[in-house]
C-alpha positions in Angstrom: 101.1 54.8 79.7 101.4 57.3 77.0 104.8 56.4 74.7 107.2 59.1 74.0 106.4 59.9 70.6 102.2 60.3 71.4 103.9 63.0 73.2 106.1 64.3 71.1 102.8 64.8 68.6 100.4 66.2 71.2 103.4 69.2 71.6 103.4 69.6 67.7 99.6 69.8 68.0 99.8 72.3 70.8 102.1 74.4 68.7 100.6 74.5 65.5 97.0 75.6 67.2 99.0 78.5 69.2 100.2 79.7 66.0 102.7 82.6 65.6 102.1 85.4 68.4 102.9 88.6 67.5 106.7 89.6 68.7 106.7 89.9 72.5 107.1 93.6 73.5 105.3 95.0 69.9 102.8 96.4 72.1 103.2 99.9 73.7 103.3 99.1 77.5 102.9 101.4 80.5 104.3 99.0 83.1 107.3 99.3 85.5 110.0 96.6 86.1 110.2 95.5 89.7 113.4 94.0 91.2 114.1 92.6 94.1 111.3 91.2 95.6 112.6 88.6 97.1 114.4 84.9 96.5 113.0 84.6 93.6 112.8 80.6 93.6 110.6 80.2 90.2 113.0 82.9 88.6 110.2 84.6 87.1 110.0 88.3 85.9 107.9 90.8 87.7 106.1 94.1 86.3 103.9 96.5 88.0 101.4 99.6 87.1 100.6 102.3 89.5 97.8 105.0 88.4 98.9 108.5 88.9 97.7 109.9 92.0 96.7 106.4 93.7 95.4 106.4 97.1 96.8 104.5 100.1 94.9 100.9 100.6 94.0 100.7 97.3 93.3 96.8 95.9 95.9 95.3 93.7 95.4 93.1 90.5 97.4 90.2 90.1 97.7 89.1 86.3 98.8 86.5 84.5 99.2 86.0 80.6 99.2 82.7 78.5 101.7 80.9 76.8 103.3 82.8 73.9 102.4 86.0 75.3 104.4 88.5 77.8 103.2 91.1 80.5 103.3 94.2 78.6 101.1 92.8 75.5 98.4 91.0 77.4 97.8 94.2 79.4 97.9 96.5 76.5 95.5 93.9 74.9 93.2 93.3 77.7 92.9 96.9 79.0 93.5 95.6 82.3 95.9 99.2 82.7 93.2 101.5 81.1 90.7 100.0 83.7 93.0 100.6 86.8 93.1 104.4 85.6 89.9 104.7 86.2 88.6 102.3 88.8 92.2 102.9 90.9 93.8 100.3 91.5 97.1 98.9 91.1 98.9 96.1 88.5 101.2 93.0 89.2 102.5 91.0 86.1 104.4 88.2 86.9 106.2 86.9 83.5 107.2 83.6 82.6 111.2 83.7 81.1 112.6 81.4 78.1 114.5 79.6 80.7 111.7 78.1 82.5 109.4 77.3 79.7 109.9 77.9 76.0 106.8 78.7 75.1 106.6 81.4 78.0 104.0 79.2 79.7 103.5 79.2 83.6 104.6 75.7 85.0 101.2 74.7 86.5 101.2 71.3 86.1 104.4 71.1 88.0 104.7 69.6 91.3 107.9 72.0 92.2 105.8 75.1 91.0 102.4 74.4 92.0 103.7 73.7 95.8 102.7 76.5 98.6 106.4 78.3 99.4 108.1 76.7 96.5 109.2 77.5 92.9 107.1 79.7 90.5 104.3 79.9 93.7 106.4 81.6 96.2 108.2 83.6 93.2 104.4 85.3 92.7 103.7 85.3 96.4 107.0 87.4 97.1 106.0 90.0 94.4 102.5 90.9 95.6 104.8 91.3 99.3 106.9 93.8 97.3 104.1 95.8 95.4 101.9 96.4 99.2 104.6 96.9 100.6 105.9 99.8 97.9 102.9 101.5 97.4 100.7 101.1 101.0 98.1 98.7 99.2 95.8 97.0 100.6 96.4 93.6 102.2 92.2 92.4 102.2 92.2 93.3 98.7 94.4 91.2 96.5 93.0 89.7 93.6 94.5 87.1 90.4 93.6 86.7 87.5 94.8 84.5 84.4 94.3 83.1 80.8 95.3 79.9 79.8 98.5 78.4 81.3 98.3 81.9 83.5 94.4 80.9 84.3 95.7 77.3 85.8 98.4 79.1 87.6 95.7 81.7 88.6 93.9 78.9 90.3 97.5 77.7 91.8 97.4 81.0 93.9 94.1 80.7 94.8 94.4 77.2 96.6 98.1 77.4 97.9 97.5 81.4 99.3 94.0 81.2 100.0 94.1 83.3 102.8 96.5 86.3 100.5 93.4 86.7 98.0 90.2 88.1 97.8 89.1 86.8 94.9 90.0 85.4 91.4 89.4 85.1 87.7 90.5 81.9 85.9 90.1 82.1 82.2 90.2 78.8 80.3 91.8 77.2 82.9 92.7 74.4 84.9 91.8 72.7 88.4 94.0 72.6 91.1 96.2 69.6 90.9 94.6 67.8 87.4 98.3 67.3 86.0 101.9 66.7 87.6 103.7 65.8 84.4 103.5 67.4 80.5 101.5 64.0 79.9 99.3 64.4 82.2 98.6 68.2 81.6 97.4 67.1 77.6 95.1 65.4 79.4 93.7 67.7 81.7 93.6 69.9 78.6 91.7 68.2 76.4 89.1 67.4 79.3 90.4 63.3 79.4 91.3 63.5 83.6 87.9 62.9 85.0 87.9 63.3 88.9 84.7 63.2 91.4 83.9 66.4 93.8 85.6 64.8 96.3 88.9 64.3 94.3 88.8 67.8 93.3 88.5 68.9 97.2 91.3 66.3 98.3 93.5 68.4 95.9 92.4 71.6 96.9 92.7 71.1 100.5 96.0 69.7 100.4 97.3 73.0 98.9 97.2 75.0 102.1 96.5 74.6 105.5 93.6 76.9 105.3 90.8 77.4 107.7 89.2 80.5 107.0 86.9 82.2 104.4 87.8 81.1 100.8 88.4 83.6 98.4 85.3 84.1 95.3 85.9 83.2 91.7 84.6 83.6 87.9 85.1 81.0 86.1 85.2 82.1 81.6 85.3 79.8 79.0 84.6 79.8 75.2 81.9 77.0 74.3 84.0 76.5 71.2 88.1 76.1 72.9 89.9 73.5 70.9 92.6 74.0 73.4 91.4 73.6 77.1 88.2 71.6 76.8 85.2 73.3 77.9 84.5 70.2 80.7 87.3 72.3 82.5 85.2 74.5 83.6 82.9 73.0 85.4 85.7 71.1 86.7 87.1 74.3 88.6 83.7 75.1 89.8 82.7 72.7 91.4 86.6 72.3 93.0 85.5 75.8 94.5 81.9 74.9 95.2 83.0 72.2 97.6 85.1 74.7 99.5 82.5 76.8 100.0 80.4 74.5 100.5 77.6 75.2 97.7 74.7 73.3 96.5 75.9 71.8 92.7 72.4 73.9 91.2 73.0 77.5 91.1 71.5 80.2 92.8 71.0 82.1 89.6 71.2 81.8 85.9 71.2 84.3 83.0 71.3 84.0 79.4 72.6 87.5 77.3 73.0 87.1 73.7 75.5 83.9 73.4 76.9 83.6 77.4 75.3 81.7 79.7 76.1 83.1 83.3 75.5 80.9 86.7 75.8 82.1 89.7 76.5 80.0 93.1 75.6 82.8 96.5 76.4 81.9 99.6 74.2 82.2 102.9 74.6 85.9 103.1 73.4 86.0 99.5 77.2 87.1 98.1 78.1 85.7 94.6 81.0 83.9 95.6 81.2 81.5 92.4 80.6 82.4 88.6 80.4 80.4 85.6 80.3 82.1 82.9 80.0 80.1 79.1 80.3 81.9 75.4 78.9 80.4 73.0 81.0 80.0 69.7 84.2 81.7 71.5 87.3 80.0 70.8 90.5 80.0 73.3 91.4 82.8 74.7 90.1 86.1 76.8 86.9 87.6 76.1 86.7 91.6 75.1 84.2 94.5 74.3 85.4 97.1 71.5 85.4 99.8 74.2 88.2 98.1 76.6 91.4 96.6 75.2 92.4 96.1 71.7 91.6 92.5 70.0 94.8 90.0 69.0 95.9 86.5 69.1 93.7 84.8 72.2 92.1 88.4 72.8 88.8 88.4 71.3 86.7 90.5 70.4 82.8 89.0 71.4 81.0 92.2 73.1 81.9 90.8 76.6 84.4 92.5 78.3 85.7 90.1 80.8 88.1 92.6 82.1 85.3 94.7 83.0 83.1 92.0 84.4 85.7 90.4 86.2 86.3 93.5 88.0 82.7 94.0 89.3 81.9 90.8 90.4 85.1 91.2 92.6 83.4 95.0 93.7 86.6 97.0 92.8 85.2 98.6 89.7 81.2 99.7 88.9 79.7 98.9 85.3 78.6 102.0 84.9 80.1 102.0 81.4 79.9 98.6 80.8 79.1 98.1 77.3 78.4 94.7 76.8 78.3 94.1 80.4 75.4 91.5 81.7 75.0 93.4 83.7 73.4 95.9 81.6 71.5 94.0 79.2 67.9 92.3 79.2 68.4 89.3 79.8 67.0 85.9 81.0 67.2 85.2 84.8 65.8 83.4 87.8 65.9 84.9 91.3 68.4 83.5 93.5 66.4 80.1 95.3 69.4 78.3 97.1 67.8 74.7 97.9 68.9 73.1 100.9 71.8 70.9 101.2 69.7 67.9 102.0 67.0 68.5 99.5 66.4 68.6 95.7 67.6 71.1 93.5 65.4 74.1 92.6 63.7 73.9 89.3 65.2 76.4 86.6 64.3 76.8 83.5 67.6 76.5 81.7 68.8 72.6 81.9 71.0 72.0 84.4 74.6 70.4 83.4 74.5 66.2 84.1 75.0 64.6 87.3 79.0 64.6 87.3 80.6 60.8 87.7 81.4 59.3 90.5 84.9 58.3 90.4 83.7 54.4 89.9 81.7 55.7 86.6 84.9 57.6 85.6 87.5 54.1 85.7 84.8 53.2 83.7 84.7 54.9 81.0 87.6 57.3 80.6 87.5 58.7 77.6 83.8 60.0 78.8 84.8 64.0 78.2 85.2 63.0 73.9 82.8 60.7 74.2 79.1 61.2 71.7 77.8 61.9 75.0 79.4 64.5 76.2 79.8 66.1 72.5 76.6 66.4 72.3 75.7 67.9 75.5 78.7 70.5 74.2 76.6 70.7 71.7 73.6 71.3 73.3 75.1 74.0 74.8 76.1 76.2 72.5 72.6 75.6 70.2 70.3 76.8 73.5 72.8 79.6 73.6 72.2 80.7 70.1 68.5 80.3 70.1 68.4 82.9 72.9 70.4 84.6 71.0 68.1 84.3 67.8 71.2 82.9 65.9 69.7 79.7 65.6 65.4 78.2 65.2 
């Protein structure tokens, strides 16, 4: 059991490696306040942005920001608004308060938060109720998206309101249920809560009730976090592979300068899962020079995952996509889904290790900062520069 003052030091390590934010509001912001949108349980704040001249049934955007941030910067800083000018569609910014969390961090590692119809959960639930209903939006078009502390509580919408979302963006994030405590959420974190497929499922499906068509999700997250190990990652996808009920290969992979991009399709041959891995990128959201405006944990790596995130959930073309994948030469291999029952296609990128069984995790549970898993970190980011021709 971890003793109170390990604790108290992994909190001043977590604060010194956040750093000083700039002052929350320092950014011009175009967004509207919305009140009364219902009970309110998680007391949270609630924002919205409506392009001029918006149609009826247009989709709706829900975002969240990361700790030390507020609504109106991360959406001045992300160009999440400029984007909805011209792709129309309209904005939801929930916004953590003082009161609930100091550091302005969404609770998603707590139980009373995290629960379908309860605390910070419903809070968000009730404000995308409020925005459709306001502005006539449409209902089979809802979409969330996160960094950080707002990317775990992205994926907390995702699996307790699975049937209210479309799709969803997590963005060095968390899986569903890794942490109930501040304790446990260092863990998760720092990629030291190994769980098998089957654990991440049993969380997942305990969220919600839900027995319909899951919602599709990109997954983001810099090669080189020092904040939410990059082991998360894979965690969330395959927690979302399960429920869709994807083969653990890919049906695609692409390699574009220094991101490596997999791509799980379903039956129909729909991306429904996206992994997407930046080599040398740090914690926080990734931008291109022609969308947003670069800050503290908005950077600045020719990827602009507002953009991106936006097409893969087919609300916005990338036409203009600078930066885009989509766009430039790269690396690929045709979709081949294998059979359930059979071996995995051969790629030519190396696949990620087998993940452990839940047996192999007991057994060796500091296995995510272990040399081993270093070094296929490692690996990682090297066959990404090589591609890139950053590295012989």
């Amino acid at each position: 059991m971890r003793t109170m003052s390990e604790t108290m030091a992994q909190f001043a390590a977590f604060g010194a490696r956040q750093g000083s934010l700039y002052t929350p509001g320092s950014s011009p912001s175009q967004l509207e306040s919305l009140a009364d949108f219902g009970s309110n349980p998680g007391r949270l704040r609630a924002h919205g942005y409506c392009p001029a001249g918006l149609p009826k049934n247009a989709p709706l955007v829900v975002v969240l920001h990361g700790c030390k941030q507020n609504a109106g910067d991360y959406d001045h800083r992300s160009g999440w608004s400029e984007l909805a000018d011209r792709a129309g569609f309209a904005l939801l910014y929930p916004e953590q308060s003082p009161g609930n969390n100091p550091n302005l961090c969404f609770n998603w590692f707590r139980p009373g938060d995290t629960r379908r119809d309860s605390g910070e959960a419903l809070s968000i639930r009730q404000m995308i109720d409020a925005m459709i209903a306001a502005h006539g939006l449409d209902r089979d078009r809802v979409f969330v998206t996160g960094l950080s502390a707002g990317g775990a509580m992205a994926n907390v919408m995702l699996a307790t309101y699975p049937e209210v979302f479309a799709g969803g963006a997590i963005i060095a994030g968390l899986a569903y249920g890794c942490a109930s405590s501040v304790p446990e959420a260092f863990d998760c974190m720092r990629g030291q809560a190994p769980a098998s497929d089957e654990e991440l499922w049993a969380r997942l499906r305990q969220a919600s009730r839900h027995a319909g068509s899951w919602p599709r999700v990109a997954i983001w997250q810099g090669m080189a976090d020092h904040t939410v190990a990059p082991s998360n990652a894979e965690d969330i996808a395959a927690q979302w592979r399960t429920a869709h009920r994807l083969d653990d290969a890919p049906s695609q992979e692409e390699i574009s300068g220094g991101r490596v991009r997999r791509i799980w399709s379903n039956r129909a041959g729909e991306a429904v899962i996206e992994l997407n891995t930046v080599a040398a990128m740090g914690h926080g959201t990734p931008l291109a020079s022609d969308l947003g405006a670069p800050g503290p944990y908005m950077l600045d790596v020719g990827i602009s995952s507002t953009r991106e995130i936006a097409v893969f959930w087919g609300i916005a073309d990338d036409a203009a996509g600078a930066g885009s994948v989509h766009n430039v030469p790269s690396k690929s291999v045709a979709p081949q889904p294998a059979p359930r029952s059979g071996p995995a296609a051969k790629r030519p990128l190396a696949a990620p290790p087998p993940r452990k069984s839940v047996a192999t995790a007991k057994a060796d549970p500091a296995s995510p900062s272990s040399p081993a898993a270093v070094s296929r970190i490692k690996g990682v980011i090297e066959q990404a520069l090589r591609a890139a021709g950053l590295m012989k």
